[in-house]
N, C-alpha and C positions, 0 to 999 in steps of 0.2 A: 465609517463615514456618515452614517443616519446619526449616529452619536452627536459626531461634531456639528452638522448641520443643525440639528434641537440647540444642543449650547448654545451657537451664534445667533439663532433666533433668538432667544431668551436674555442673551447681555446684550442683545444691540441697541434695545433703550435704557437698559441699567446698566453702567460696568460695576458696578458693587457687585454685581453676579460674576463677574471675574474673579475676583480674588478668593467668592466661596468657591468657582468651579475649579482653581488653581491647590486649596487645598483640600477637595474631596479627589482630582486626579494625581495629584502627588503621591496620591495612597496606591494608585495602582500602579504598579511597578509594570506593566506591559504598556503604558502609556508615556515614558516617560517623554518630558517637553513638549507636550500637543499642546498642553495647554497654555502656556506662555504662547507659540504660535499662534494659537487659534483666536486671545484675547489682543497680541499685536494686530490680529486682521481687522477686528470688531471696531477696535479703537480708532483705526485708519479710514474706514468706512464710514463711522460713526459721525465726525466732525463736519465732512460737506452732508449729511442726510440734516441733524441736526441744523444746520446752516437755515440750509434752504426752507423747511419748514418753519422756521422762523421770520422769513423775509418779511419785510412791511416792504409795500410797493405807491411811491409817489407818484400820481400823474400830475405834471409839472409842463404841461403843453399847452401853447397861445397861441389861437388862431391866425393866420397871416402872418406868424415870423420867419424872419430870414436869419442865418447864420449870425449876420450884425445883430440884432437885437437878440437873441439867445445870448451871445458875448456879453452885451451886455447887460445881461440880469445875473448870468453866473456866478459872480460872487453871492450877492446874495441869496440866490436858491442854496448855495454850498451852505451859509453862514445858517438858513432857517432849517434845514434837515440833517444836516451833516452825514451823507449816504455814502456807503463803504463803492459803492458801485453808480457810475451814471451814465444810463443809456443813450443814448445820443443820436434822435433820430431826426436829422434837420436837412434843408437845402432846396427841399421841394419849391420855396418860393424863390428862391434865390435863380432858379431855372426856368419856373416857368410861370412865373406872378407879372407881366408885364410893366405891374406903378412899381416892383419892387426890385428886379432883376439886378445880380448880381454878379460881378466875375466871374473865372475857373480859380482865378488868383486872389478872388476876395475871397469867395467861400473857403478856400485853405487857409488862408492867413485865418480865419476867426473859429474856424476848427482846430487851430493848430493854438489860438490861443484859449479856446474851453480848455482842452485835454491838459495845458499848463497850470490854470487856475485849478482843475481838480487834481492833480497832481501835486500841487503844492498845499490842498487843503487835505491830502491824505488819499482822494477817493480813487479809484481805477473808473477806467473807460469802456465801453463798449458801442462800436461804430457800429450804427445800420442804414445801410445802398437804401437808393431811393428806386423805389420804381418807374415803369416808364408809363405814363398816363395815356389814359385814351384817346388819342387827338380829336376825334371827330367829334366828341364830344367837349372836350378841352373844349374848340376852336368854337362852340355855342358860346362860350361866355367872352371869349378873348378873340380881334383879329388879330386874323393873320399878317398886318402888315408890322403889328407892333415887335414880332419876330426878327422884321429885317434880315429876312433869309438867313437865319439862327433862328432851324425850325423845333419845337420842343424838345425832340425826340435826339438829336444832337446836342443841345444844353445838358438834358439828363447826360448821357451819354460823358461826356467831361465832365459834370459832376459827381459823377460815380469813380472815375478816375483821381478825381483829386479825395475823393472818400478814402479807394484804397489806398491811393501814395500818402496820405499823413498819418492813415494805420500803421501800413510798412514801415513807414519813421519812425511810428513811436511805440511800435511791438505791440500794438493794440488788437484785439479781438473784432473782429467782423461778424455780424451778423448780415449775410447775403440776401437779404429781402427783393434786393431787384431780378437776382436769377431764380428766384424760389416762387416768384408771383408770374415770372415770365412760363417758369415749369407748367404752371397750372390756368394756362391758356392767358394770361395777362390780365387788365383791369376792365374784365368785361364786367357786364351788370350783373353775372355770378360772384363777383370779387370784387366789384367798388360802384357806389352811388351814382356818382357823375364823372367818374372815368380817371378821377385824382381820391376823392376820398373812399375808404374803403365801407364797405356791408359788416356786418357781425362776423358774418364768415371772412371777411380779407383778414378783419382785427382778430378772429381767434387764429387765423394761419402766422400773421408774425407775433404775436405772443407764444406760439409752441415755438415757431425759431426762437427766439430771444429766450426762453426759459430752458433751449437745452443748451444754449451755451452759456446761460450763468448756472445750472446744473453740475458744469464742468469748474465751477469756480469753490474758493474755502473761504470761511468767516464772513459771509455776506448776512446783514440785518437788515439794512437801509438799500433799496433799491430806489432811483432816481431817476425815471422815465422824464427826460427833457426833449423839448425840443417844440415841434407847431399845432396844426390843427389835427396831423394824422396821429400826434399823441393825443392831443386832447380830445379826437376820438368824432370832428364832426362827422357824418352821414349817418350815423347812431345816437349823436348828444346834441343837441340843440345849445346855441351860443348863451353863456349865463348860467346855463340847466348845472343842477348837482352832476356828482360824476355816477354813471350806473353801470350795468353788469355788461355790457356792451362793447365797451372802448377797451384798448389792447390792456393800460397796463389790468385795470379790472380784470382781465381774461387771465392775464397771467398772477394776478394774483390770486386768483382762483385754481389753477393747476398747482403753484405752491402748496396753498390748504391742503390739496387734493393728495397733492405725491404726501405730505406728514401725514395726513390722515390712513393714507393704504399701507405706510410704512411702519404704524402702532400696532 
């Protein structure tokens, strides 16, 4: 067993080292067939490790959009990166942006029409819940009557619902961001800016979600982080500013590196 464990370490960045390990165990006759097994394991392993260490990661996030305007830039984000994978993390305005608010039925219709335009341009989806913001703070920048007794925290609430009902339709992957930021006490000012945008730390907690479920994925290059301002990362990046080590996808492009580099 220490045998075979050296082997697999050794071909899981070369298979060329398969076919010498295949005919230097041939010769042992008390070994026979490990080694085809052992190079079937290497090779199965091999394709998502290689994968992922590969990723390019796009931030593709606009401050103050809603579902509708995401919709409609989609084509062309698709047409200028061509990403095997597009993360899809939108709605936050559409719930709770007062100039911009949106349906239950709007926000599905224009998610329902991303996940088709990338679909038809080849790429796969991946849905991320929005969290539930901090009202008291929310409510410093926005009143309360612009609500009309459709108080934040029930907008989120239905739009988290129409998130997972167009997943469930369309057998799409979920990243759980609104039960995972609720786990760790919610969007206090340990986990977000002003109570909607996140800290360093909000943005490196859903980049480790978001990177272990494209971890679970094969043949990924292009990754495609779409979607508003909690992609493009404000309470960390200033409006205009280049993108820096701060903002999600950065963080998760960073763990990528990270996992190929520990895996050499």
């Amino acid at each position: 067993m220490v045998f075979l464990v050296t082997l697999t370490t050794q071909t899981l960045f070369d298979p060329f080292h398969c076919v010498n390990a295949r005919n230097t165990l041939s010769k042992r006759r008390h070994l026979p067939g490990i080694t085809g097994a052992v190079c079937a394991i290497v090779f199965t392993l091999l394709i998502p490790i290689r994968s992922i260490a590969a990723m390019k990661v796009i931030n593709r996030g606009i401050p103050g959009q809603t579902t509708a305007e995401i919709d409609e830039r989609t084509e062309t984000e698709l047409n200028s990166y061509s990403p095997d994978v597009v993360v899809l993390f939108a709605g936050m305005n559409d719930a709770v942006n007062n100039r911009k608010f949106l349906s239950p039925a709007s926000s599905h219709a224009h998610l329902e029409s991303v996940i088709r335009k990338c679909r038809q341009h080849g790429s796969r989806v991946v849905l991320v819940t929005v969290h539930q913001p901090d009202t008291i703070r929310l409510m410093q920048r926005h009143k309360s009557e612009a609500y009309g007794g459709h108080p934040p925290e029930q907008r989120i609430r239905e739009l988290n619902a129409e998130i997972l009902s167009v997943a469930a339709q369309n057998h799409l992957p979920v990243v759980d961001f609104a039960s995972l930021l609720k786990e760790h006490g919610g969007a206090t000012t340990e986990w977000s800016t002003d109570g909607v945008h996140l800290t360093a730390k909000g943005y490196a907690l859903l980049a480790h979600a978001v990177f272990e479920q494209l971890r679970r994925m094969e043949d990924l290059q292009t990754v495609l982080c779409l979607g508003d301002s909690l992609t493009y990362g404000i309470g960390v990046r200033k409006l205009e500013a280049p993108e820096n080590s701060e903002t999600y996808p950065s963080k998760l492009s960073s763990l990528i590196a990270t996992t190929g580099r520990s895996r050499t």
